[in-house]
C-alpha positions as CSV (number, residue, x, y, z in Angstrom):
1,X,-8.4,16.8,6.4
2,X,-5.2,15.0,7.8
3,X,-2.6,13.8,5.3
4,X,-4.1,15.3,1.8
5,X,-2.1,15.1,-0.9
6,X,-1.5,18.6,-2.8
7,X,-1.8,17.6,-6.8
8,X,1.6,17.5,-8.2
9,X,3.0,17.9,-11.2
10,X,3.4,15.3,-13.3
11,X,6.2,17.0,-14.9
12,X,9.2,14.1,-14.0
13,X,12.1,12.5,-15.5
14,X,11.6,9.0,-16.7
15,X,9.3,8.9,-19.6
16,X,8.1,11.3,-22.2
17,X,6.4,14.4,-22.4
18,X,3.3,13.0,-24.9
19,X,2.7,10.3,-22.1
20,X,3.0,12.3,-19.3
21,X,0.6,14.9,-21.1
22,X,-1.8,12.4,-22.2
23,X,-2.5,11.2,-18.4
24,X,-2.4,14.2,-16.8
25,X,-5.3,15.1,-19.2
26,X,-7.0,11.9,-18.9
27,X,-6.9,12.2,-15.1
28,X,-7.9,15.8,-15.3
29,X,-11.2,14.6,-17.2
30,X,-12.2,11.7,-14.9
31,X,-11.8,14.3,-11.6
32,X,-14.0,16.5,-13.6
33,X,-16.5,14.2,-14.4
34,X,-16.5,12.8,-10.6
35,X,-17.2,16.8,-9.9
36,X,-14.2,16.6,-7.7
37,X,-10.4,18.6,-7.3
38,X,-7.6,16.6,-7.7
39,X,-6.7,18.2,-3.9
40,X,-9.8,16.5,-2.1
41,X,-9.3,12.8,-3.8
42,X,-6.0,11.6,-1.1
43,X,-8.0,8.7,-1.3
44,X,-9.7,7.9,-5.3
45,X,-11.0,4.7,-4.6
46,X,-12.8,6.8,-1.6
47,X,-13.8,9.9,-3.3
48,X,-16.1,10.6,0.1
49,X,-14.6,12.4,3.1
50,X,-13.8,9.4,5.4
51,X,-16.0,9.1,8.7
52,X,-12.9,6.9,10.5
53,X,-9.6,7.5,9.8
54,X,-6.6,5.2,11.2
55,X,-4.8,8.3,13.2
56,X,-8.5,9.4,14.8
57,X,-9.5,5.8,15.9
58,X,-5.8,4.0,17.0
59,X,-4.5,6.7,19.6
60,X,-1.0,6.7,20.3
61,X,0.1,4.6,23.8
62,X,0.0,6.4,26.7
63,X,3.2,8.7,27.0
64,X,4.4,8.5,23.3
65,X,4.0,10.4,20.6
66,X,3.7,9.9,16.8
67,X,6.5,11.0,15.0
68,X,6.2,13.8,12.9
69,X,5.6,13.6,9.3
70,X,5.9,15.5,6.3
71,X,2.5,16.5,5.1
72,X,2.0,14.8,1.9
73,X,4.1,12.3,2.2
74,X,3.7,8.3,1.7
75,X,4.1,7.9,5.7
76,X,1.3,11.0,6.1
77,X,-1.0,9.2,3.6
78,X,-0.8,5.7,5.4
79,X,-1.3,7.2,8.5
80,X,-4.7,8.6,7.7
81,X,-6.1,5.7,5.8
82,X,-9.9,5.5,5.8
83,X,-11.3,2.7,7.9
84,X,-14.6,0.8,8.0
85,X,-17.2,0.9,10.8
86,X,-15.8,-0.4,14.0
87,X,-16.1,-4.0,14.8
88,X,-16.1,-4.4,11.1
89,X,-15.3,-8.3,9.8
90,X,-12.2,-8.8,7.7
91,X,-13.8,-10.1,3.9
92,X,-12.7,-12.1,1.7
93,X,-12.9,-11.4,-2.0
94,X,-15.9,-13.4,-2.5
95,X,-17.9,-11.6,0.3
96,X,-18.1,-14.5,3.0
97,X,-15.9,-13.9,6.3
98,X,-12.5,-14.7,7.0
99,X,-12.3,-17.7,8.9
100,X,-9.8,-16.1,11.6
101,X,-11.9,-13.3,13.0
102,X,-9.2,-12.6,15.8
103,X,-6.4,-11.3,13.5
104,X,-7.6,-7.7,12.9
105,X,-8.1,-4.6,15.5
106,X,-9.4,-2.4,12.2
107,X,-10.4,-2.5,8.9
108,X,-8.9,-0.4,6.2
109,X,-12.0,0.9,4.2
110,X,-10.6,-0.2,0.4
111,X,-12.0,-2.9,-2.3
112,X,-10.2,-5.8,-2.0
113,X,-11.8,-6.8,-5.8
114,X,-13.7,-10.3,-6.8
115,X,-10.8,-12.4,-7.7
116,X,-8.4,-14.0,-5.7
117,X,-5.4,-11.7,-6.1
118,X,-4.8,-9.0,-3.4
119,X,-3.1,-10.6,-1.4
120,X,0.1,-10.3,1.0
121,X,2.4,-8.6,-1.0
122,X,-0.5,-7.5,-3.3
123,X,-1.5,-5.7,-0.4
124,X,1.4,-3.2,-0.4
125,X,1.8,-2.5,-4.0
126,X,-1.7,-1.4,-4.0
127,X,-1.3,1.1,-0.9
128,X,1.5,2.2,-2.7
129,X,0.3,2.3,-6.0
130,X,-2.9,4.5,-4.8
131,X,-0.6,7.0,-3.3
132,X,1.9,7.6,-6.2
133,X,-1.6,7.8,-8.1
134,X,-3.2,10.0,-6.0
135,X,0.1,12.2,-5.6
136,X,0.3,12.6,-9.2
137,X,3.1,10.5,-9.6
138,X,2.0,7.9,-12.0
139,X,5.2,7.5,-14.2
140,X,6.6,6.1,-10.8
141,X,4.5,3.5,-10.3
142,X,6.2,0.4,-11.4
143,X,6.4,-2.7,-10.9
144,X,8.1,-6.2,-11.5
145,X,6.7,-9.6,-12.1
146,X,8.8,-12.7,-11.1
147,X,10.0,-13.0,-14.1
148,X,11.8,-9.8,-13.2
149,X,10.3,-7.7,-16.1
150,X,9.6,-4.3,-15.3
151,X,5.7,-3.0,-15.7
152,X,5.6,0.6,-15.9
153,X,1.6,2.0,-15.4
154,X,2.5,4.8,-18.0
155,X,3.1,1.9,-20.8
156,X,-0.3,0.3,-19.8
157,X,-2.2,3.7,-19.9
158,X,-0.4,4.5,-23.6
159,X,-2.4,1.3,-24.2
160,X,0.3,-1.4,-24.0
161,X,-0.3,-4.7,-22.7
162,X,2.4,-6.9,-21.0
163,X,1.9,-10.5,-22.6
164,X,3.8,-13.0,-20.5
165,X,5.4,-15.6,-22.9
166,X,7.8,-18.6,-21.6
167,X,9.5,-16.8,-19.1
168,X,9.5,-13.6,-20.6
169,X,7.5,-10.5,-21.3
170,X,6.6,-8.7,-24.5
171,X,4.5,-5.6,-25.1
172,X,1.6,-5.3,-27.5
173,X,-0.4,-2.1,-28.5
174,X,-4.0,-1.6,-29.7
175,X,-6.1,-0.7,-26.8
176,X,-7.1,2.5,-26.5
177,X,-4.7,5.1,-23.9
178,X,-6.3,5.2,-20.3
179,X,-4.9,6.7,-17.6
180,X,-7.9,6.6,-15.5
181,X,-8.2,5.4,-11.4
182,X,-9.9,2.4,-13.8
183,X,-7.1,1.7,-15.5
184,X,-5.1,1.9,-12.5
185,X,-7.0,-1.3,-10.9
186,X,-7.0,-3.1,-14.0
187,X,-3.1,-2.8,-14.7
188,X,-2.6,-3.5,-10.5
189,X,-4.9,-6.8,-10.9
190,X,-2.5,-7.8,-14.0
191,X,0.5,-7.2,-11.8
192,X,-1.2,-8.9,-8.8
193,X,-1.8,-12.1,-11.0
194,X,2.0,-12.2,-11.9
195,X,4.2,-10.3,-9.1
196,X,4.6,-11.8,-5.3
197,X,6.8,-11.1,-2.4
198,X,9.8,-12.6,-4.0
199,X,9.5,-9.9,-6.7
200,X,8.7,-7.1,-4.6
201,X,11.4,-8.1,-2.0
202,X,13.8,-7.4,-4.7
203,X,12.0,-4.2,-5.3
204,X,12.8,-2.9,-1.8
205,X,16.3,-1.8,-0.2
206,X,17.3,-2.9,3.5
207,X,17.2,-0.9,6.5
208,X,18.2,-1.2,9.5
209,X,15.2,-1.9,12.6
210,X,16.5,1.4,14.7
211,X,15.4,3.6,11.4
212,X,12.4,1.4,11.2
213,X,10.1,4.4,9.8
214,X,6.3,4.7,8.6
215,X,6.0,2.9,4.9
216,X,8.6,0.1,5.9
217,X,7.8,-3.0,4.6
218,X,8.6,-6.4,6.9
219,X,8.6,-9.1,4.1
220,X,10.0,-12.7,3.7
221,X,10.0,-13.4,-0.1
222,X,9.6,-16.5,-1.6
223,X,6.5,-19.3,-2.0
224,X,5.3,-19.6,1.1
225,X,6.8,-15.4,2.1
226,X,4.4,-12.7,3.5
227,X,4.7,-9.2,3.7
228,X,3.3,-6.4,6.3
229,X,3.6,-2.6,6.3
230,X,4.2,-0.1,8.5
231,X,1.5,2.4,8.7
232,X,2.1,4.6,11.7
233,X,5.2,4.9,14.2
234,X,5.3,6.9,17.6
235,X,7.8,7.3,20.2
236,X,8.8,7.9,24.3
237,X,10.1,10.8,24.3
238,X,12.3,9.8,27.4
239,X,13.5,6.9,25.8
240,X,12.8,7.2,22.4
241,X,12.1,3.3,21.8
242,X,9.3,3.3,18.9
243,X,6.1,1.5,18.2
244,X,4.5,1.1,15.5
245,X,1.3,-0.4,13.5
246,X,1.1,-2.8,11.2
247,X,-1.8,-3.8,8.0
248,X,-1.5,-6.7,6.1
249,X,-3.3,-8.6,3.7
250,X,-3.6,-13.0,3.1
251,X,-4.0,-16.0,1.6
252,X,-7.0,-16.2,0.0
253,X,-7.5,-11.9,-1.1
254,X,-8.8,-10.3,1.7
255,X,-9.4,-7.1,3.1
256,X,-6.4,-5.4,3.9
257,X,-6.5,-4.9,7.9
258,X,-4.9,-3.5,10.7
259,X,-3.1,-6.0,13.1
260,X,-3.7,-7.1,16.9
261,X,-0.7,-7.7,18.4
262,X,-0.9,-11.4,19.9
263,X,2.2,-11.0,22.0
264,X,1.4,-7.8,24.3
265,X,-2.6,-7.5,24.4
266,X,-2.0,-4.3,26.4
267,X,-0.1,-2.7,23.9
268,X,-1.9,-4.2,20.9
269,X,-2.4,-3.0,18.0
270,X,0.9,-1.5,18.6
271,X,4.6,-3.3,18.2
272,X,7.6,-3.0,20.0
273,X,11.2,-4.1,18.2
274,X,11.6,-7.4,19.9
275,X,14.8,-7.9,21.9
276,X,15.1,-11.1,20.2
277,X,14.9,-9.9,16.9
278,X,12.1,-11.8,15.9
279,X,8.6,-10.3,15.1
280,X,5.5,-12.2,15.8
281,X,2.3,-11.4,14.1
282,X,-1.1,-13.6,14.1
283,X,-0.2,-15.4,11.2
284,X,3.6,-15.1,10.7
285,X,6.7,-14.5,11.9
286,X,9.6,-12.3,10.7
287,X,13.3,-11.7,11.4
288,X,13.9,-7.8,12.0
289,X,16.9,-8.3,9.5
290,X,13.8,-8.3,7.2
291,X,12.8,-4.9,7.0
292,X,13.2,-3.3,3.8
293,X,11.4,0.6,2.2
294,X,10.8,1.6,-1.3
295,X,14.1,3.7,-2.3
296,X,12.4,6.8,-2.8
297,X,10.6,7.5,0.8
């Protein structure tokens, strides 16, 4: 299908070869077990070949084109995201509906969990998270808590445990090594409780809105902030302005969902750059100066 992720090696700089070996085996076990290759898991929390993707259901506007993508990339994978059954509610993580039914044109078909955590900026550490996963690229998912203490996954599947004291962090061992998709949601739900946009916001470098680009992030950090990614971009070829989609998740955990656009119905779920520099969503607004990527895509 569209936007599979070849397995990759996990052969990188940044940590050591007995960690890197130990979850590469551990990872090869559980895909085993699941009776599943690596290569047809893009998705691990949706080991089933998705019925509705985002790229089959949201066509491009009339006249433009998406832009092209590397196959395998962060901007492939978020393009192709599974979604649920159309006309599907948005959830919140304790099963009963979102109050604001008229946010959402989609529903991005991933667990949102049972505690009040996955929220806004939650939201895009765990699309990025389950893509580094997925691309075999654990020893780069990392992340920081407020505090500004780095997390590295590979330190939690050796069996380390962050333990937040004062305003600090220290790291204790004892728990057995685990670098299963398992794992992966329990070490996300730890970062989740203790990481928020201001953390992630410092995370992310700027860009500019013209090389505004699939995996983008627009984010306000802080307490109240918010956070929205990019998950597909297309173009006029005449003009070349861009549009592009948008998926967030709220306040409380929620499903993660794919955006109307409030201010231009016939365009919606699509975005335009606003000539006044100021991007209005259902339920918040950002300055463009706020766009900001992960360094590496």
């Amino acid at each position: 299908m569209g936007g599979a992720i070849p397995w990759r090696s996990w052969h990188h700089g940044g940590s050591s070869g007995a960690a890197r070996g130990l979850s590469s085996i551990i990872l090869a076990i559980g895909f085993w077990a699941l009776g599943l290759s690596a290569q047809e898991v893009p998705y691990v929390w949706h080991p089933a070949e998705p019925v509705r993707t985002l790229a089959g259901s949201v066509l491009a506007p009339e006249g433009y084109r998406r832009v092209p993508l590397r196959t395998g990339s962060f901007g492939d994978w978020l393009r192709h995201l599974p979604l649920k059954e159309t006309g599907a509610p948005v959830l919140l993580h304790n099963g009963q509906p979102k109050a604001r039914q008229d946010v959402h044109h989609a529903v991005v078909d991933i667990d949102v969990g049972e505690r009040d955590l996955q929220q806004c900026a939650d939201a895009v550490i765990r699309l990025r998270a389950e893509y580094l996963f997925a691309a075999g690229r654990a020893e780069d998912i990392r992340f920081h808590f407020t505090s500004g203490d780095e997390i590295p996954f590979l330190r939690w599947a050796r069996g380390e445990r962050p333990v937040v004291q004062g305003r600090g962090v220290t790291w204790r061992g004892g728990n057995r090594a685990d670098a299963s998709h398992d794992s992966l949601r329990r070490y996300l739900d730890t970062i989740f409780a203790y990481a928020g946009t201001q953390s992630l916001a410092t995370e992310l470098v700027a860009r500019e809105p013209q090389h505004l680009q699939v995996g983008d992030v627009f984010i306000r950090g802080g307490s109240p902030g918010h956070a929205v990614l990019v998950v597909d971009v297309a173009f006029d070829p005449p003009s070349g302005e861009q549009v592009f989609l948008l998926v967030q998740s709220y306040m409380p955990a929620q499903d993660i969902h794919l955006l109307r656009n409030p201010g231009d119905t016939a365009l919606s779920p699509w975005y335009r750059l606003p000539a006044d520099g100021v991007l209005r969503t259902p339920e918040w607004t950002f300055r463009l100066d706020q766009l900001r990527r992960f360094p590496d895509t």
